[in-house]
N, C-alpha and C positions, 0 to 999 in steps of 0.2 A: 538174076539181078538181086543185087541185098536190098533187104526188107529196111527204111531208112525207122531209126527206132526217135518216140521223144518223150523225153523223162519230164514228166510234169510233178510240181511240186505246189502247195498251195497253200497258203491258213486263211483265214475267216476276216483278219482284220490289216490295216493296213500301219497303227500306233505301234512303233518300234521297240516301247516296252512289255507286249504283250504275246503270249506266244511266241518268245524269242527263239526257241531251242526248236518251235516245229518246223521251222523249216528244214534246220541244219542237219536234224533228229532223221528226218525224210530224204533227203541228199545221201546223208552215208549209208543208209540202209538201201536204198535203190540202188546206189554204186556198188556196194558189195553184193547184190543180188544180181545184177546187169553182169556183173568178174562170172560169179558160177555158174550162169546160164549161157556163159559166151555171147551176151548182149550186146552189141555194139552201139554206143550213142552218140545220135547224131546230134543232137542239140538240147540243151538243159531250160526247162522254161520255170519261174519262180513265178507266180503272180500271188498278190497280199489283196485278196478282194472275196466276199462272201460269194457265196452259190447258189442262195436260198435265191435271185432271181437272174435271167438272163441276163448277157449284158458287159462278160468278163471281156476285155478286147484281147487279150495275149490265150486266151483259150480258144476265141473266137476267131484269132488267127492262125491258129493251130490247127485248130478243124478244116480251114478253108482250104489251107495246104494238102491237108489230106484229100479232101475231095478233091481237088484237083490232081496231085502229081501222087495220092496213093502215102502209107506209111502206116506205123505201128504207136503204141501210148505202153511205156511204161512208168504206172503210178503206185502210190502209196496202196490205196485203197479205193475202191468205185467213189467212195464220198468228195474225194478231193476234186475228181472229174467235171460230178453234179448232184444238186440236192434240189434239182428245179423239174419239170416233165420235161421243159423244151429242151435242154440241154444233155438229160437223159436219153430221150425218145433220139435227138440229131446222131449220138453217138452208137446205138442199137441201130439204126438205118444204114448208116455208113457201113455196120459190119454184114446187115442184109445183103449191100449192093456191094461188097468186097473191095470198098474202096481204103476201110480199116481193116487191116492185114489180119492185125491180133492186138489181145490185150493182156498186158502181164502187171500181174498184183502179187507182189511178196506175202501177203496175205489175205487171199481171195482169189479162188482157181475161176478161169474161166475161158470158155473157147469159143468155137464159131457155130460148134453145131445149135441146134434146136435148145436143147437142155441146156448148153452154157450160157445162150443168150436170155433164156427164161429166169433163169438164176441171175444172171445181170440184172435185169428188168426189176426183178425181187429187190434185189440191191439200190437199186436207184429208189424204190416205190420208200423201203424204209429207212433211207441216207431223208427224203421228201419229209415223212411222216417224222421223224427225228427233232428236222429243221420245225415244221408246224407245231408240234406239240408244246419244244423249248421256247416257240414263242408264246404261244396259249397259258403255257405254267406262268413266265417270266411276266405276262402282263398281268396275268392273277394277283400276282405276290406285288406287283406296283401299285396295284390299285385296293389291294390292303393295307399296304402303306400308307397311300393319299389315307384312306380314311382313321387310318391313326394318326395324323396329323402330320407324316414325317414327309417331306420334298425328298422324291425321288428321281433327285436331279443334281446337277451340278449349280451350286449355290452362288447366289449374284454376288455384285461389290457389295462389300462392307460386311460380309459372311465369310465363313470358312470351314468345310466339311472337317470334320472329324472324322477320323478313320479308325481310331479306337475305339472312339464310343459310337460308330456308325448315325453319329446327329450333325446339329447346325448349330454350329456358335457363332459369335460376333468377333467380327475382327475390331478390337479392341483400338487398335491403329485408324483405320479408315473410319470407324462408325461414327466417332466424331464430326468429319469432314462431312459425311453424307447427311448426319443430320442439320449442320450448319448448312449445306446447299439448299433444303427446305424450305429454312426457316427465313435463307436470303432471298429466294423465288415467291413468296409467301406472303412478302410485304411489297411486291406490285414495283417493284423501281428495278428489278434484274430480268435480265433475257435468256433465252436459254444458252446461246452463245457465250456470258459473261459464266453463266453457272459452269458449262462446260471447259472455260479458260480456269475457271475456279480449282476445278477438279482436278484438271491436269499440272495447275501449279500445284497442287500439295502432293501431287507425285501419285497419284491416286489411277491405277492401270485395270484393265479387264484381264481377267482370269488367263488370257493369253498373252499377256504382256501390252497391250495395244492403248495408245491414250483415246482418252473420253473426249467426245468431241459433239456436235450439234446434238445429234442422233441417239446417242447413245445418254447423254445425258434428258432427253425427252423420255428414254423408255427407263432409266431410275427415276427418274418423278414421278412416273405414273405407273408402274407394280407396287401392286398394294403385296408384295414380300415384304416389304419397311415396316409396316402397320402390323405386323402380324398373321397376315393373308398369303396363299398362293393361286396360281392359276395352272390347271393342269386337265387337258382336253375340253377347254374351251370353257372349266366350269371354274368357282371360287373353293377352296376350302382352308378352315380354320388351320394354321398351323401348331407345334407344340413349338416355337421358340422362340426368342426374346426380341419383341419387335424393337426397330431403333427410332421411328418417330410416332406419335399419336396420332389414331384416326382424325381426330380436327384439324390435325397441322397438314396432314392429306388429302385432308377435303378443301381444304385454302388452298393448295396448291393445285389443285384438280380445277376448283373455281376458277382461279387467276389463268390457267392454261385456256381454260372454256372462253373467256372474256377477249384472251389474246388468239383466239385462232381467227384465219384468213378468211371474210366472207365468201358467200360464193359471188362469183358477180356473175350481174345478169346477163345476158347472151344479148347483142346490140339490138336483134328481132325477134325476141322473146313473144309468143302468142301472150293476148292481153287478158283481163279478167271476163271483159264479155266476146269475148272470140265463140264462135260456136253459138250466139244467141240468136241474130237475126239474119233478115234476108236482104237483098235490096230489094226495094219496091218497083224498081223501073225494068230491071234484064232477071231475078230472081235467082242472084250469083249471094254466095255466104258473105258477111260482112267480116272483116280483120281488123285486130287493131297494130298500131306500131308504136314504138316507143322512141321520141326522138331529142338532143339536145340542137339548140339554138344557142350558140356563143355570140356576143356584144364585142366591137370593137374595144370596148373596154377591158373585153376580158370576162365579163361575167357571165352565167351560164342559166341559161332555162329549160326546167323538164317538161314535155307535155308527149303525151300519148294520145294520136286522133285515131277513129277508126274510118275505113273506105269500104267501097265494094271490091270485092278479088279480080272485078272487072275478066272474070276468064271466059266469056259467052264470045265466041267466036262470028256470030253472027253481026252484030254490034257491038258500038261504043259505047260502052255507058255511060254517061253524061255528071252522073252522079256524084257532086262534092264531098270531101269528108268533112267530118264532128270532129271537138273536142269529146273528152273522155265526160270534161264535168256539165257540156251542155247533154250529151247522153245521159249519164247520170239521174240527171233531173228528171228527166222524160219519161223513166222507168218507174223512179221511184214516183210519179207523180201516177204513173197504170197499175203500182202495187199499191196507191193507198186507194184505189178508187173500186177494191177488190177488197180492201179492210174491214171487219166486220167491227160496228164500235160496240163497245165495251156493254151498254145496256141494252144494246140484239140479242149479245153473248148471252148475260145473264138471263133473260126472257127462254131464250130458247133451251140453256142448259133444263133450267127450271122444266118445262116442257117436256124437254127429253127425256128425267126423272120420271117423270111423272108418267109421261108412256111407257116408259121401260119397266113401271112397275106393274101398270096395267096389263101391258104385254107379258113378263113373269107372272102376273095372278091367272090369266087366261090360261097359258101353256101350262101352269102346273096345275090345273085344274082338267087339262086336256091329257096331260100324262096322266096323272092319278085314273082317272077315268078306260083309256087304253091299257094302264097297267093292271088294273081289275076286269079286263075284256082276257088278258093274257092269262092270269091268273086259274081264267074258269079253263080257258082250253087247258090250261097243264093239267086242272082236273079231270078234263074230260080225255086227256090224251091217257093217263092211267087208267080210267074206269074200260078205256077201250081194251088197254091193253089185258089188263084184269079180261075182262070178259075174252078176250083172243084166248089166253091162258089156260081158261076153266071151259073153253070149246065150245061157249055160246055164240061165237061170231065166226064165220069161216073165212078164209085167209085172204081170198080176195075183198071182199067188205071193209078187212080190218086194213088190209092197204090203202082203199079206196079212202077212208074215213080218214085214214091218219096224214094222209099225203092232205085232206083236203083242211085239217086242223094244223097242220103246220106251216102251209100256206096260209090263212088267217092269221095265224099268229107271227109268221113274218112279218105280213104289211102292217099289224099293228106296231110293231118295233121298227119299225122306217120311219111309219107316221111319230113318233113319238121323236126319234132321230131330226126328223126333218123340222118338227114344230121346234126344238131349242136349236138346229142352227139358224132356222127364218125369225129367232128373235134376235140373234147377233149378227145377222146379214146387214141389216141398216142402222142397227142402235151404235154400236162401236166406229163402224165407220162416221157415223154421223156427231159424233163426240169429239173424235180426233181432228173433222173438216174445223168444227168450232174452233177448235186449240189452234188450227192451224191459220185460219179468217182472221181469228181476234191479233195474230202477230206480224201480220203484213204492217202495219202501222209502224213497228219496232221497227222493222225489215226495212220500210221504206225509211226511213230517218236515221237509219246509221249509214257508216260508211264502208262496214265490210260489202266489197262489191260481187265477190263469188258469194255469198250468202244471197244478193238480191239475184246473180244470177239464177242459181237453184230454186229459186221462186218464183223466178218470172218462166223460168221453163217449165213448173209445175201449174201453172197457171195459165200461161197460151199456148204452149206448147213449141209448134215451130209455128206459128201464125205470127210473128212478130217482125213489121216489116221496116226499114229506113229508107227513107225518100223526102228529097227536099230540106236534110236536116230535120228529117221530122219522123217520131216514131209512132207507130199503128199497128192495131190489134186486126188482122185480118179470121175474122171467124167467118167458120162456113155460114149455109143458109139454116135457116130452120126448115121442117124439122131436121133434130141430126138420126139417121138409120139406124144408128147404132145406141141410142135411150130411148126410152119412151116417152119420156116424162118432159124433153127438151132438151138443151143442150149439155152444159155440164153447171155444177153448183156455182162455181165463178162467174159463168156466165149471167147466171140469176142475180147473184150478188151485185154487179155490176148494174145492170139493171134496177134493180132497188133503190139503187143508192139515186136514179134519177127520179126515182116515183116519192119522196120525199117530198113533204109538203104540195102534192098533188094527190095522195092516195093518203087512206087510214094506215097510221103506223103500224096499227095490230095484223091490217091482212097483211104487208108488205112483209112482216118478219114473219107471219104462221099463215098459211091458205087456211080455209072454212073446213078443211077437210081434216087437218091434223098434218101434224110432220112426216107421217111417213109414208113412203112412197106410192102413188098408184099405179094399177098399170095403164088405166085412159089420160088421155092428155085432161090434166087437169086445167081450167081455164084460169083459177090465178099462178100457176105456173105460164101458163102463156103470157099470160098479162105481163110476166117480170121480166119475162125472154123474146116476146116478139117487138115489145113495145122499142122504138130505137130511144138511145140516149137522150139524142139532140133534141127529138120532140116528140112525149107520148104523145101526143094525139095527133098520128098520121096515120097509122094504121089500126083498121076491125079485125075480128075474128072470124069466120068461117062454120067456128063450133056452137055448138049449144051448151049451156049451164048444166054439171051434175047437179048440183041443187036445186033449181028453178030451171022450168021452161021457157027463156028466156031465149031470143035470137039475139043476133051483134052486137044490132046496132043500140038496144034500150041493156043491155048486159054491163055495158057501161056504170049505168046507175047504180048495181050493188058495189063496186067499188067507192061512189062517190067521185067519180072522174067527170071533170067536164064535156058536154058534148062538143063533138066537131063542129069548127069555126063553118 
């Protein structure tokens, strides 16, 4: 049976001006090679498409032929074949599984045994390496370009590559045009549509002939190539050529584009601003809000956003009515100022802070200096040891025993010394930042950014924040909380205070007898600020005894100056 033979021909690109003769150049040389080899050819295949990746279809059907009904390749050269692995490696298998007969190269011998297919493989590996490198050079040399300022590219409307002087000049024609479309988009009374009719009436076409139209007239307004600028891998750089408008007349037109673009609109159930904040109070399902318009037979329109319970509790209905946004609103901002620290607690207490933080610094540096002179003598005594190891007055085990036990001392003293300045910044920072943060609940509560109160109110109850009856409440756990010592959290205290007002001494309310910082016993005017309820301090005693005075519950009362139980 004859060997069916196919003459494959190929160039790299598929633009009819380029590489015109390689194909032709390929054809008569095959054919006169195919005359002296007694070649007989079955069919002539041309394809104009690169190699560097998979993907060629007329090669791609070339092969498949083979695999199935068997055949021969006669080419120019291995490169023409392939200059990719996959397309390499498909044609190397085929001759494994003898489903490619042979391969004939007018210049490049090659056959089936072991040796001709290794030499193939060679051939494909540096047709590969050829292709990779001429890209690696080629982007080199582009991107010394970019940074000479030269556009290594084919040059927009109103430009014109030079090919002699290998630059960019102005088309002296168009630049005109394109600067007056600016200048008419620029003063606010044109569209891009009208710019676009503009262009295409002054005969004004893209580099392939094609008219300017919505599209294309948005992407000339906004390349800064006009200004002087280009854009090339996503970055900016200075060019070297004659811009055709002014950066201001580009930034008006940039502005007036920014002014006119399309909002986005909002999705008809867009989650609200306090979505995600509370619970219901009746089934303990998340509350939503929704966004809704009301039309009047008249015609006129009303926005309001209520929020509900998500009602998903399977077990029951929940009964629960919705809110407005603005009676919500209110309810929030009315539990963030009630957690507001005023302005001359703040200043009392900063004051205070000062003042501890300096005490707190004169102590620890007086407790470092001190540790650091305990360190000091071991490093002497850790030389003197070792001195005398050296000069054979102490024998080896001794001088282990001694040194292990002086290096041990003098670790813990560098922990202690460690430990002493961060337990000065354990409660002093944070307790400067709580202030900053107390004293602007008041802002917080009286504006009307609503995600900013939300981030406060969640900073503040946490998820304890509940709605029921049109009505919002701070569910805190019990006292004590497991997890402080000292009581619940500073808000909570805050909260508190603010009912002990004109019932208590202003001075213990904002500082306990003990000082600002923290104990670790339950301190009793921390209790006093956390157990007492809002509604009415004087419902509940205490259980503890005074760190200060041996005092029981119920007479403990009197160092505050609180009245006694009705």
């Amino acid at each position: 049976m004859e060997v069916k033979f196919f003459l494959y021909a190929r160039k790299s690109t598929d633009v009819e001006d380029k590489q015109v003769l390689s194909i032709e150049a390929q054809l008569t040389e095959l054919r006169e090679y195919a005359i002296r080899e007694g070649i007989t050819i079955s069919a002539e295949i041309v394809e104009k498409q690169s190699a560097k990746v998979p993907g060629r279809p007329l090669f791609n059907k070339m092969m498949s032929e083979i695999e199935t009904f068997g055949g021969s390749i006669l080419s120019w050269n291995p490169d023409r074949l392939a200059r990719n692995s996959v397309d390499g490696g498909k044609v190397i298998y085929l001759l494994d599984t003898g489903k490619l007969a042979s391969l004939k190269f007018p210049t490049f011998w090659c056959d089936t045994t072991s040796q001709g297919k290794f030499m193939l493989n060679m051939a494909f590996g540096q047709s590969k390496y050829y292709v990779d490198s001429l890209s690696e050079n080629t982007k080199r040399g582009l991107r010394q370009k970019v940074r000479r300022g030269e556009y290594p590219g084919l040059s927009p409307v109103g430009y014109i590559n030079d090919s002699r002087t290998k630059t960019i000049v102005i088309d002296k024609k168009a630049a005109p045009v394109i600067r007056q479309a600016f200048e008419m988009y620029a003063e606010g009374n044109q569209t891009l549509d009208t710019i676009g009719m503009f262009l295409a009436q002054n005969q004004l076409l893209t580099k392939h002939g094609k008219k300017i139209y919505r599209t294309r007239a948005t992407f000339i307004l906004s390349n800064p190539f006009y200004y002087g600028h280009f854009r090339y891998s996503g970055e900016v750089y200075e060019g070297k050529f004659e811009p055709i408008v002014s950066k201001k007349l580009f930034d008006q037109v940039q502005e007036v584009m920014k002014q006119r673009g399309r909002p986005r609109h909002k999705a008809k159930y867009e989650p609200q601003a306090y979505c995600g904040l509370l619970s219901c109070g009746t089934c303990g399902m998340m509350i939503t809000g929704e966004y809704r318009v009301k039309k009047q037979v008249s015609g006129k329109e009303h926005y309001y956003t209520y929020y509900h319970c998500t009602k998903k509790r399977r077990d029951m209905k929940c009964p629960e009515p919705c809110i407005r946004q603005e009676s919500l609103d209110a309810q929030i901002s009315s539990l963030l100022q009630k957690v507001s620290l005023p302005q001359d607690w703040a200043d009392y207490l900063n004051m205070r802070l000062e003042k501890d933080q300096a005490e707190s610094a004169q102590s620890v540096s007086a407790f470092v200096q001190k540790n650091q002179k305990m360190i000091a003598d071991i490093v002497v005594k850790l030389q003197r040891l070792l001195d005398s190891y050296l000069e054979q007055d102490v024998e080896k085990e001794v001088y282990r025993a001694e040194k292990a036990k002086l290096l041990s001392e003098k670790k813990s003293l560098e922990e202690q010394i460690t430990n002493a300045e961060q337990k000065q910044k354990q409660w002093l920072e944070p307790m400067g930042k709580w202030i900053t943060e107390a004293t602007g609940m008041e802002k917080i509560a009286l504006d009307s950014n609503l995600l900013e109160k939300k981030v406060a109110a969640k900073k503040v109850f946490g998820s304890n924040l509940l709605l029921q009856n049109k009505m919002v409440r701070a569910s805190a756990p019990d006292f004590p909380n497991p997890r402080a010592e000292s009581g619940q959290t500073a808000w909570d205290a805050l909260r508190a205070s603010h009912a002990l007002v004109g019932v208590s001494d202003e001075s213990q309310i904002v500082v306990p007898r003990v000082g600002l910082e923290p104990t670790r016993s339950y301190d009793p005017e921390i209790l006093s600020l956390v157990r007492l309820p809002v509604t009415s301090p004087r419902q509940k005693i205490w259980k503890s005894k005074c760190t200060t005075c041996p005092v029981t519950s119920s007479s403990r009362r009197d160092c505050f100056g609180i009245p006694p139980l009705a």
